[in-house]
N, C-alpha and C positions, 0 to 999 in steps of 0.2 A: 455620587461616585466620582472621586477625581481622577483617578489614571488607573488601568489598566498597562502591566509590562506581560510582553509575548518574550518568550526566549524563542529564538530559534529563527530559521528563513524559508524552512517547506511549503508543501502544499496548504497543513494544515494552518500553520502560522500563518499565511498572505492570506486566506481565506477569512481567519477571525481577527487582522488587523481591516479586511477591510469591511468586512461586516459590523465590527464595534465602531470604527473611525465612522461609517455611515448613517451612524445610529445617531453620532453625536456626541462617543466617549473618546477620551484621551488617551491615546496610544502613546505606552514608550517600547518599540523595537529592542530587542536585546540578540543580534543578529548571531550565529556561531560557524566557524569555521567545518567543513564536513567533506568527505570526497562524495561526489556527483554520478548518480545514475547513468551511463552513456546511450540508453537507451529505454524508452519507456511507450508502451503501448496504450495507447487511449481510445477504450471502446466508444460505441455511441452514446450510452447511458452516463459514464463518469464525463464526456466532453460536452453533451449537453447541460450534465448540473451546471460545470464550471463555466460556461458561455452564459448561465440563467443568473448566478453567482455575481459575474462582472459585468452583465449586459452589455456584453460583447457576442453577437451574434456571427462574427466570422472569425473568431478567434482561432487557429490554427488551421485556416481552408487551405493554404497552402502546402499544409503539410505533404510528406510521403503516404499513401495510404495501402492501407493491407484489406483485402477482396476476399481472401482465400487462408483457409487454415490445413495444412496438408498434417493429416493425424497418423501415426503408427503407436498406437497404445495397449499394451501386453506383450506377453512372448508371441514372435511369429505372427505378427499382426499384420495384416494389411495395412497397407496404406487409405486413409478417406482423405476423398477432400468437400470441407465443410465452408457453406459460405457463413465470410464475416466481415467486418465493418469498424475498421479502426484506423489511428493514424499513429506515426510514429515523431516523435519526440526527444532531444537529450530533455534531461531532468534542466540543465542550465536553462536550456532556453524558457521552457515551462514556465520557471521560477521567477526569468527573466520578465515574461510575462505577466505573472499575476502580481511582482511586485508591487505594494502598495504606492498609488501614485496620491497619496492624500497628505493635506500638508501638515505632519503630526508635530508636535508641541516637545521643546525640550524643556525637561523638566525635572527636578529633582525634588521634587512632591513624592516621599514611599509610595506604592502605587497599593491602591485597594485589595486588588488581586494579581497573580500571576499566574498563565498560562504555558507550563509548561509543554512545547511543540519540539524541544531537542534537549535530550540529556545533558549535565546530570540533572535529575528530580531532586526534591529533597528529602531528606531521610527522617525516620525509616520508612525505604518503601522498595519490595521484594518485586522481583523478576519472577515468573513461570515460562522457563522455556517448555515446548512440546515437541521435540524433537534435537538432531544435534547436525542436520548437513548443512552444507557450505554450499556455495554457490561462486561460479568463475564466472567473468567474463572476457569476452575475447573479440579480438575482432578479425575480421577474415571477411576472405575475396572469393565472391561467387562466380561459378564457371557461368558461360555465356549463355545456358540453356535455362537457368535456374531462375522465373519468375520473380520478378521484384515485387510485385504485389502478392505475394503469397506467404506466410510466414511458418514454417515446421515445428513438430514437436514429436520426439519418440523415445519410448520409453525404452531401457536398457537392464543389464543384468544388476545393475549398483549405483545406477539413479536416471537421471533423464536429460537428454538434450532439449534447447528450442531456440531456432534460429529465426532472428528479427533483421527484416533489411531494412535499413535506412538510406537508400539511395543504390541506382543503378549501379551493379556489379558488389556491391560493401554489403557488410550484416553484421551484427552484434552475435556471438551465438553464447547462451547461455548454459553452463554446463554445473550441473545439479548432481553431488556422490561422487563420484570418483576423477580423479583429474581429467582435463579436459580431452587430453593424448589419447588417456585410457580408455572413455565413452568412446570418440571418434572412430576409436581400430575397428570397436564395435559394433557401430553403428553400420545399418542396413542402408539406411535412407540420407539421413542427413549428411552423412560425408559424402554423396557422388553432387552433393550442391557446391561444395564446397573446393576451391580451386588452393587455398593457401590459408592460412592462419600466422596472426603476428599473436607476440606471447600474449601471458593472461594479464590484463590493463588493470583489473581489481578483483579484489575474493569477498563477501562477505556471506553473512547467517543468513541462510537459506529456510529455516524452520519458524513458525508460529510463536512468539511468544507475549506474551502480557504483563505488567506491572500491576499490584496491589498495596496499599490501596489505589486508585485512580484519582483519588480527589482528597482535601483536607481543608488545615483552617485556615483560610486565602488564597489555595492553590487548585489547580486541576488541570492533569495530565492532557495532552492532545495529541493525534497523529501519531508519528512513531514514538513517541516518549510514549504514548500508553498502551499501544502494543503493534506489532510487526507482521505482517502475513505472509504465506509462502509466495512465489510468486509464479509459481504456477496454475494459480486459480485467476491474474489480472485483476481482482479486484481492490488491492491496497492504495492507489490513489482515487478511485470514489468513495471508500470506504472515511479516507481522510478528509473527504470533504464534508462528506456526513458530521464525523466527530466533530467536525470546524462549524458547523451549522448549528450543532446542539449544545455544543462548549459558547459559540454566543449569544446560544438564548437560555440558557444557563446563568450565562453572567447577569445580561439584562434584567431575569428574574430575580434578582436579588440571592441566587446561591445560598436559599438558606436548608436547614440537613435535611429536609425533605426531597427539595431540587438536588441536591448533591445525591439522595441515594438511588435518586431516577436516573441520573447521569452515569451512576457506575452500574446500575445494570442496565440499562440498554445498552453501553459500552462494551459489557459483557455478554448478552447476548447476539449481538454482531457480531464477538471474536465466534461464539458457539456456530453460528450462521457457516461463517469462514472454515473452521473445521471441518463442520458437517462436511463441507462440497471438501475440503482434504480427504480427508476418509473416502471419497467411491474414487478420486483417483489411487490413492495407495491403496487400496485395498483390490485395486484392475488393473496397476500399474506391471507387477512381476512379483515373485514367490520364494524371490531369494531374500539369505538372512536381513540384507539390507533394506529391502521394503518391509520387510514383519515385525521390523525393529523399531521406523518409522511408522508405519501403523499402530504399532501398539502405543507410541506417544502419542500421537495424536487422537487417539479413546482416551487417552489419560486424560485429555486436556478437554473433554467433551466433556466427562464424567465429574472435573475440577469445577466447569464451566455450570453443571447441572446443581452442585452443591451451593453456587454461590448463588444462583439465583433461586432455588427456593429459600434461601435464608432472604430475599430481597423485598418476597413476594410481589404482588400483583403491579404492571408499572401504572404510576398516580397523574402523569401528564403526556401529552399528543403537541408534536408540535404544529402548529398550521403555520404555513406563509413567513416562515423561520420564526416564529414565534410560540412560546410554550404554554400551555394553555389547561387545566389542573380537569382531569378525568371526572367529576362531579358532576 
């Protein structure tokens, strides 16, 4: 195998530039310009992959952390507060962090394969969105009373707030359905946290979606080029580490159509995974048009999810100790 090219600079790209560079293979970086997360929550689970990943065991101890999840979810819901165990993060720094620090080779050798980690793929290869909200973000100033370890989330008549601090008195607040102004009038809970708000910093897709195929003849989609999760389930950057885990031992196994059809369906059944846990929130979220409208996409996207994996059948390899190893 002479070169491997990564498009892209995410989670999922630094992960399998440094996984294949460590292995021994020739990495060429094919970096892309993209506007930056300003805020991202990293549970215990996705932060211990990534510290197991880089053997880096103190990898973001200093962060800010969050202790507490203050929940109002449904019409007229109480408020809970539920403990929990995360830190917070801009996406830069993250990125800045897993950067590949290994000394890769320039080279203009075509490269064997390419790992597509940021759009565009190559064609032809179809989108399945499951859903159509958007997502704002914001930034705003916390009244003096409002817990920096503590991060909210409530649900509303035409989608949902959730507010992320990053530092004493600041929070990111995420504003999912209807404009931000509109949620907040609304809002029971998360507006008396709230002291001021500057405008909205970025907007983007807020709903589930997938590309098919996920893989071809040299190529194989990763992290958000092969599909996108809501983000109110936290789990799209473990989930990209996973893909990055199994995209390079995918590669190492020599990628041939049997390893590539393993690859799209456990690919695929991780998006069904994801779903799933979408579904009990929209379907306990509220009862108005706009949650039953998002619900019904997202069984769309379960029942899309079901068809494609019995056409897969049965998955043929396990990976151990990031290594892929054939179910026989």
């Amino acid at each position: 195998m002479n070169q491997i090219a990564i498009q892209g600079d995410g989670v999922a790209a630094s992960c399998c530039a440094y996984l294949l560079g460590k292995a021994g293979v020739t990495i060429k970086l094919q970096p892309l310009d993209r506007p930056r997360l300003p805020a991202i929550l990293l549970g215990d689970h996705a932060l211990a992959l990534i510290r197991d990943i880089f053997q880096r065991s103190d990898l973001f101890q200093d962060a800010p952390k969050i202790r507490k999840r203050m929940v109002a979810w449904g019409a007229g819901s109480n408020v809970q507060a539920l403990d929990h165990s995360a830190v917070v993060i801009s996406e830069e720094l993250l990125l800045k962090e897993l950067s590949p620090k290994l000394a890769l080779k320039d080279s203009n050798i075509p490269p064997d394969w390419t790992i597509f980690a940021s759009r565009p793929l190559p064609t032809p290869v179809e989108e399945h969105p499951f859903g159509s909200r958007m997502a704002s973000a914001v930034a705003v100033q916390l009244k003096d009373k409002s817990d920096p370890a503590a991060c909210w989330i409530e649900s509303l008549e035409d989608g949902w707030l959730f507010l992320i601090p990053d530092s004493p008195g600041t929070a990111w607040l995420l504003a999912v359905g209807s404009a931000p102004s509109e949620l907040l009038s609304a809002s029971r809970v998360i507006r008396e946290q709230i002291a001021g708000a500057q405008p909205v910093a970025s907007k983007f897709p807020a709903y589930p979606r997938i590309v098919s195929p996920l893989c071809g003849d040299g190529w194989l989609a990763c992290g958000t080029a092969a599909m996108a999760f809501d983000p109110l389930c936290g789990d799209g950057t473990a989930h990209a580490v996973r893909e990055a885990i199994l995209a390079s031992a995918v590669i190492r196994a020599a990628a041939n159509d049997d390893v590539l059809s393993h690859y799209q369906a456990r690919l695929t059944a991780g998006f069904r995974r994801h779903l799933a846990l979408c579904q009990g929130f929209y379907a306990s979220g509220g009862d108005s048009p706009w949650w039953r409208r998002e619900l019904d996409s997202i069984q769309q996207g379960i029942a899309w999810c079901d068809r494609r994996l019995a056409a897969h059948g049965d998955f043929r390899y396990q990976l151990r100790d990031f290594d892929l190893h054939p179910l026989r």
